[in-house]
N, CA, C and O atoms as CSV, one atom per row, in Angstrom:
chain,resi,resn,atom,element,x,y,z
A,1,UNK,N,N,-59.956,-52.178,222.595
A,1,UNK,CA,C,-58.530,-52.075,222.315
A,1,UNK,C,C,-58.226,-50.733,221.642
A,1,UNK,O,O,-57.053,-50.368,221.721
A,2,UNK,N,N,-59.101,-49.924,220.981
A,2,UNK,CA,C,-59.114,-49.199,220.041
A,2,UNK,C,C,-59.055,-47.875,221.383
A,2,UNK,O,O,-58.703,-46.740,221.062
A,3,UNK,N,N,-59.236,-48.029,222.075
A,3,UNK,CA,C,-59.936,-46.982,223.131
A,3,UNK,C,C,-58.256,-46.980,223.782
A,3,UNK,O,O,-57.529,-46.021,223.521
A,4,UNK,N,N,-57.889,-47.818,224.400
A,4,UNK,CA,C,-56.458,-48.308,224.908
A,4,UNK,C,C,-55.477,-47.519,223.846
A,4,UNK,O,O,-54.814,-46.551,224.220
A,5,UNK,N,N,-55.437,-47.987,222.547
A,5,UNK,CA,C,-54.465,-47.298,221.856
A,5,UNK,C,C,-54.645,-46.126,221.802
A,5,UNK,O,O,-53.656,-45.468,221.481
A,6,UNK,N,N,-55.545,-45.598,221.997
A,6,UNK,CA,C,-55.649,-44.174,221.796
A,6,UNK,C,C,-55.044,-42.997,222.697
A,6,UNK,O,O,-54.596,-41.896,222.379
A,7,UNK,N,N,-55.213,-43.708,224.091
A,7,UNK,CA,C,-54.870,-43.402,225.627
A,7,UNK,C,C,-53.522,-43.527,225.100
A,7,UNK,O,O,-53.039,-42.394,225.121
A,8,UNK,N,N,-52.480,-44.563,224.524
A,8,UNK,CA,C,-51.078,-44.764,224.740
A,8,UNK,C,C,-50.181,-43.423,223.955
A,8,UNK,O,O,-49.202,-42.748,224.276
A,9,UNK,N,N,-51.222,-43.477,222.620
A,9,UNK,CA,C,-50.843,-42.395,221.765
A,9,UNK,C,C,-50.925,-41.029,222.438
A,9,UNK,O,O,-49.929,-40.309,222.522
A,10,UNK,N,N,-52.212,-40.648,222.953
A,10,UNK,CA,C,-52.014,-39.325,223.648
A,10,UNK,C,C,-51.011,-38.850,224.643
A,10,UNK,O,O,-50.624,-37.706,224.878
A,11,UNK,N,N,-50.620,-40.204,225.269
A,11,UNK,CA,C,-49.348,-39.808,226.566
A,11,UNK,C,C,-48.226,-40.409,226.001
A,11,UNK,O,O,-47.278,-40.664,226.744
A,12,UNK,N,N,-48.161,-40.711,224.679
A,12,UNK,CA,C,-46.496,-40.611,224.021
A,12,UNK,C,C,-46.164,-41.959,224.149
A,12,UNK,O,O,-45.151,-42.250,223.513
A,13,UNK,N,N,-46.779,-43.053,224.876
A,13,UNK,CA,C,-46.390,-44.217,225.249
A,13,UNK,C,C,-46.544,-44.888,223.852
A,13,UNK,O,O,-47.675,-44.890,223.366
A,14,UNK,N,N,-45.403,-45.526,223.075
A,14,UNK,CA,C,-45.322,-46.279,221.554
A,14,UNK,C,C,-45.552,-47.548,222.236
A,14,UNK,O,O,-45.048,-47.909,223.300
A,15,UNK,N,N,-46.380,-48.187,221.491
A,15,UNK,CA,C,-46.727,-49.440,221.433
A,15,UNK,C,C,-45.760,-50.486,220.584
A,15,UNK,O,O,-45.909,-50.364,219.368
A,16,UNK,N,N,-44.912,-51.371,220.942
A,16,UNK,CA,C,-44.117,-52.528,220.600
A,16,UNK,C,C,-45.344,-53.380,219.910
A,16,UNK,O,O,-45.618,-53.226,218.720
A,17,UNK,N,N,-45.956,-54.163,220.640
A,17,UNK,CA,C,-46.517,-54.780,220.171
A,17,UNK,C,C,-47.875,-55.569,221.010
A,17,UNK,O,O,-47.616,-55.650,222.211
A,18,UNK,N,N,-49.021,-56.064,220.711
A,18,UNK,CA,C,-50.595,-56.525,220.663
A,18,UNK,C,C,-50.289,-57.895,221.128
A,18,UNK,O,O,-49.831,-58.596,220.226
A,19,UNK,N,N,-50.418,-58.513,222.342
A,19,UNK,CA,C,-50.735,-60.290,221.936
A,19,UNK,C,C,-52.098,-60.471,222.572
A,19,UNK,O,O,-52.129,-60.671,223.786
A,20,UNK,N,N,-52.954,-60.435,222.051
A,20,UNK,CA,C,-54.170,-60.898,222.447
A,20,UNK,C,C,-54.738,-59.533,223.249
A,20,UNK,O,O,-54.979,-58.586,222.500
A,21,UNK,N,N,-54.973,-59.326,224.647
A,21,UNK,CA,C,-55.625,-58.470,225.573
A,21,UNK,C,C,-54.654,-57.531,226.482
A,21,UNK,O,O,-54.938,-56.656,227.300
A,22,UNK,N,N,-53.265,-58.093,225.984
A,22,UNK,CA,C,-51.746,-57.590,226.660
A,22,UNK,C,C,-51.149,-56.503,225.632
A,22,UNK,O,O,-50.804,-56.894,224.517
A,23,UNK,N,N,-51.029,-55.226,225.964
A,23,UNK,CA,C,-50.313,-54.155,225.041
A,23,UNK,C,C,-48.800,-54.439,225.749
A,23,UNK,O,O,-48.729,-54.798,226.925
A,24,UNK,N,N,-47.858,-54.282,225.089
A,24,UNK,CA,C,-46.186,-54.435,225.217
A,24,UNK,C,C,-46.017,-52.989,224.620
A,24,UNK,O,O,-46.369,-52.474,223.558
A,25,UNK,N,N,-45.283,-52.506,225.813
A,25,UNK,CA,C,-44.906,-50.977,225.587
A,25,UNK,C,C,-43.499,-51.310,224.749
A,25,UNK,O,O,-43.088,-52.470,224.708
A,26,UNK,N,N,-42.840,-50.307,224.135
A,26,UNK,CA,C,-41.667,-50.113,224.026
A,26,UNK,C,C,-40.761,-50.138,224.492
A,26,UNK,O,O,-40.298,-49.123,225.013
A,27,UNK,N,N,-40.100,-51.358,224.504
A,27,UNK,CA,C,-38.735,-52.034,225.528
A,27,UNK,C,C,-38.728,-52.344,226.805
A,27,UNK,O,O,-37.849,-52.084,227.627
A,28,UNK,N,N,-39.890,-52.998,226.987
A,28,UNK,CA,C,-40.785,-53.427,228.146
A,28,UNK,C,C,-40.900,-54.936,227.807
A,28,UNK,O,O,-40.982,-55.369,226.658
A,29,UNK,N,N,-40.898,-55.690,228.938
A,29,UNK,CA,C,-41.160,-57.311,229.152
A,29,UNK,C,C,-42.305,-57.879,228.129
A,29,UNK,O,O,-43.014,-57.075,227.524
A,30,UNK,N,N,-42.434,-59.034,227.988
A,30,UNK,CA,C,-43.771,-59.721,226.823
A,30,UNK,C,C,-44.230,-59.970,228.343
A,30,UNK,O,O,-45.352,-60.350,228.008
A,31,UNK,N,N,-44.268,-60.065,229.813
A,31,UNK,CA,C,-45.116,-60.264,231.055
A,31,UNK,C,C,-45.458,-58.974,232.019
A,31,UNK,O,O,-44.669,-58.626,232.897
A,32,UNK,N,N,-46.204,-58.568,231.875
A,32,UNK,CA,C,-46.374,-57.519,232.823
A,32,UNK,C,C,-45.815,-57.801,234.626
A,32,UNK,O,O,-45.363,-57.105,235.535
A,33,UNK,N,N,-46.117,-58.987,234.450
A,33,UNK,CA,C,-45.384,-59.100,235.946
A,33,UNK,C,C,-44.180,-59.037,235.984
A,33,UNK,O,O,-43.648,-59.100,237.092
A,34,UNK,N,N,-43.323,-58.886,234.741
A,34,UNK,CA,C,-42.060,-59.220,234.711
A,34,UNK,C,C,-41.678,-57.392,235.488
A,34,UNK,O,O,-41.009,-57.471,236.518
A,35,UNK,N,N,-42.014,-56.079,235.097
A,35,UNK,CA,C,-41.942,-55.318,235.079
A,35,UNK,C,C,-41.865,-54.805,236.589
A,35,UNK,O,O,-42.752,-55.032,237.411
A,36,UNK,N,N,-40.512,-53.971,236.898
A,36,UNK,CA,C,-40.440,-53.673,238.649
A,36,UNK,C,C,-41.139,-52.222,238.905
A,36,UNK,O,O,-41.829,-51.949,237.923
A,37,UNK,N,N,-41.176,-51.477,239.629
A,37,UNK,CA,C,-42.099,-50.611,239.903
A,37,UNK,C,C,-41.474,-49.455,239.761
A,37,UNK,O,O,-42.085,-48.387,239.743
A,38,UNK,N,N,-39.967,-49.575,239.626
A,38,UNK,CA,C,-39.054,-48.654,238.952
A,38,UNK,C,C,-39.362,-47.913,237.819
A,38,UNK,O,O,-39.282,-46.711,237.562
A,39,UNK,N,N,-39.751,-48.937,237.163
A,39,UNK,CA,C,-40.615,-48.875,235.628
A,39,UNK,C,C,-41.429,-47.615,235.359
A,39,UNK,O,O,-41.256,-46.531,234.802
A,40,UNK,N,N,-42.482,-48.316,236.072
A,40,UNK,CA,C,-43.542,-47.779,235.694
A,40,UNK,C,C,-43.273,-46.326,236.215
A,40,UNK,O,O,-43.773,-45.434,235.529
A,41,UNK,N,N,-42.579,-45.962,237.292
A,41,UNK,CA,C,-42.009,-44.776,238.026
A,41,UNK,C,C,-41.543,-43.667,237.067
A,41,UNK,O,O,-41.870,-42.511,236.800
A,42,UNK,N,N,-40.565,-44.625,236.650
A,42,UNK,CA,C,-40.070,-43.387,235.599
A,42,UNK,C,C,-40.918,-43.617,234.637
A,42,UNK,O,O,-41.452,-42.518,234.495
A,43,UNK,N,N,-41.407,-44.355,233.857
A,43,UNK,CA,C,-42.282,-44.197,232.737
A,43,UNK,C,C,-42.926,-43.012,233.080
A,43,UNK,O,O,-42.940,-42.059,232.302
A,44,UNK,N,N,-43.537,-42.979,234.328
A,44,UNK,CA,C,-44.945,-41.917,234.509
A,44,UNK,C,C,-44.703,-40.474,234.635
A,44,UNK,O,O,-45.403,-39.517,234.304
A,45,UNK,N,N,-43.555,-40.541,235.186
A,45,UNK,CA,C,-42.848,-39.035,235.401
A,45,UNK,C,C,-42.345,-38.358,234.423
A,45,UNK,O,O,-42.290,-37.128,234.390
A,46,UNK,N,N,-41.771,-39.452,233.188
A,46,UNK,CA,C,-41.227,-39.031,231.869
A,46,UNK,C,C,-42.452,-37.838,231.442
A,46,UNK,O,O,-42.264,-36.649,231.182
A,47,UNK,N,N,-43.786,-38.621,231.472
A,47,UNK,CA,C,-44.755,-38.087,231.049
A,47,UNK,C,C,-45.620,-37.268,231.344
A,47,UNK,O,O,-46.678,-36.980,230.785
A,48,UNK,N,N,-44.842,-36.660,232.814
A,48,UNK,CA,C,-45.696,-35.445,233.463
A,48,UNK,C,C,-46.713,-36.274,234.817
A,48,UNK,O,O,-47.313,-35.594,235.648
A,49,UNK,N,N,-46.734,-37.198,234.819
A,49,UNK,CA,C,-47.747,-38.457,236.006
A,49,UNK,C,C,-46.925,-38.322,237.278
A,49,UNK,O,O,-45.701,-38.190,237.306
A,50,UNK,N,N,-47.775,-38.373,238.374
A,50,UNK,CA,C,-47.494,-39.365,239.920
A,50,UNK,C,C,-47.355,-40.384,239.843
A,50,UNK,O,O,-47.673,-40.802,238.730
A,51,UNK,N,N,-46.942,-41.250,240.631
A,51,UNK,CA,C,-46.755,-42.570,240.735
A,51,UNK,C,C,-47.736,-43.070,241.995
A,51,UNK,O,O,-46.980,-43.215,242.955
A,52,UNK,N,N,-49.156,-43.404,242.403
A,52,UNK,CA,C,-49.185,-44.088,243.908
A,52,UNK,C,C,-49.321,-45.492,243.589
A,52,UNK,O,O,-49.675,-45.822,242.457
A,53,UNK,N,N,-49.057,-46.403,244.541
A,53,UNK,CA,C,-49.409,-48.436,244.429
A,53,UNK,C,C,-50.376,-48.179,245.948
A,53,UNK,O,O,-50.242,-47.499,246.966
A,54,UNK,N,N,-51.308,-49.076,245.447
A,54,UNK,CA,C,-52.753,-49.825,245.915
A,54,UNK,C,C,-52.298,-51.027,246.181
A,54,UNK,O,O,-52.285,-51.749,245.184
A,55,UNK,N,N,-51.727,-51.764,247.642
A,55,UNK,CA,C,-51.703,-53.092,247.742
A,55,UNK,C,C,-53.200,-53.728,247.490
A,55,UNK,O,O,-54.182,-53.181,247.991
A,56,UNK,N,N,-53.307,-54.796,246.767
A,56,UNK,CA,C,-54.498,-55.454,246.672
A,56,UNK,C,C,-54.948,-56.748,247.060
A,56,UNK,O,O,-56.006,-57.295,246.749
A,57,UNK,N,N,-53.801,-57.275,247.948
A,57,UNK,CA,C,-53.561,-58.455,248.791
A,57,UNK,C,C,-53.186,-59.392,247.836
A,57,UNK,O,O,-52.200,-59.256,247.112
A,58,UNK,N,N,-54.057,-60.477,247.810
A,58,UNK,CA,C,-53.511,-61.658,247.544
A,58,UNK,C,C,-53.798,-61.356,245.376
A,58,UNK,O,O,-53.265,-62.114,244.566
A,59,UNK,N,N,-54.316,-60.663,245.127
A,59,UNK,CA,C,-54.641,-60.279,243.798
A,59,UNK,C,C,-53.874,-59.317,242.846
A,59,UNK,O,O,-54.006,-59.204,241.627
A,60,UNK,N,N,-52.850,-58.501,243.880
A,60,UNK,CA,C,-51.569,-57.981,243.255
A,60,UNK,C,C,-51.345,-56.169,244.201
A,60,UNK,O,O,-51.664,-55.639,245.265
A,61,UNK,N,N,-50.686,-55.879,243.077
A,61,UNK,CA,C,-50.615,-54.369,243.977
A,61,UNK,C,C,-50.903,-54.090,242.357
A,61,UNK,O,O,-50.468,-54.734,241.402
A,62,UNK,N,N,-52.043,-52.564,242.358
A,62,UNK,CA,C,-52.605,-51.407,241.456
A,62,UNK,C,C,-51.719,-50.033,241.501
A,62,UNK,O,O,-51.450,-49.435,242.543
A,63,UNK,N,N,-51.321,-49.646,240.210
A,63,UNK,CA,C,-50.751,-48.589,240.010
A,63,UNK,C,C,-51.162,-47.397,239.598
A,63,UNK,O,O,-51.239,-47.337,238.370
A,64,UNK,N,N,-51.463,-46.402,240.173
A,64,UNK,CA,C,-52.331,-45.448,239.849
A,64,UNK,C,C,-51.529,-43.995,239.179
A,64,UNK,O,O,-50.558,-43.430,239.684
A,65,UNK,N,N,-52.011,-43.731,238.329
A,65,UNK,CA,C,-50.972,-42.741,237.909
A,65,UNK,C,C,-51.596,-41.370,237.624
A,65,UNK,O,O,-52.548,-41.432,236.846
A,66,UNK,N,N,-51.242,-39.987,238.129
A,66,UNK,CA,C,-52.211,-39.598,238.377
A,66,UNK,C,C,-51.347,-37.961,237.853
A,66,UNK,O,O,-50.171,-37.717,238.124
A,67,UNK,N,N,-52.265,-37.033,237.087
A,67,UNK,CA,C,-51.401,-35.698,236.037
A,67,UNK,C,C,-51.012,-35.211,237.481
A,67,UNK,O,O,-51.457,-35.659,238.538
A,68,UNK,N,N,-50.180,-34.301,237.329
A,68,UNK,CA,C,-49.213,-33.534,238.140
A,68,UNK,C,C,-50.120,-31.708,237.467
A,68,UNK,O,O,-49.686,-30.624,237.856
């Protein structure tokens, strides 16, 4: 977890809040699934990132975010 926060801090991303193994960004859903892909879009671009999605079939779609 310690490794995770560290990653959020370096790319500016503030942490709301910890429940267990789930980080809650700042004014972001308590479900990650709740979150549309809009999201994460602009989140990543705010921060200098690409945006690509990895369909992963029946196990979800992966968001890869990648420096510019």
């Amino acid at each position: 977890m310690d490794e995770r926060l560290r990653f959020y801090a370096k790319t500016g991303l503030k942490v709301e809040s910890i429940n267990g193994n789930q980080v809650i960004l700042e004014g972001g859903s308590h479900c990650p699934n709740a979150y549309p892909f809009s999201y994460f879009q602009e989140l990543l671009e705010s921060i200098g990132f690409s945006m690509e999605t990895h369909d992963l079939g029946w196990v979800g779609v992966m968001i890869e975010g990648s420096k510019k």
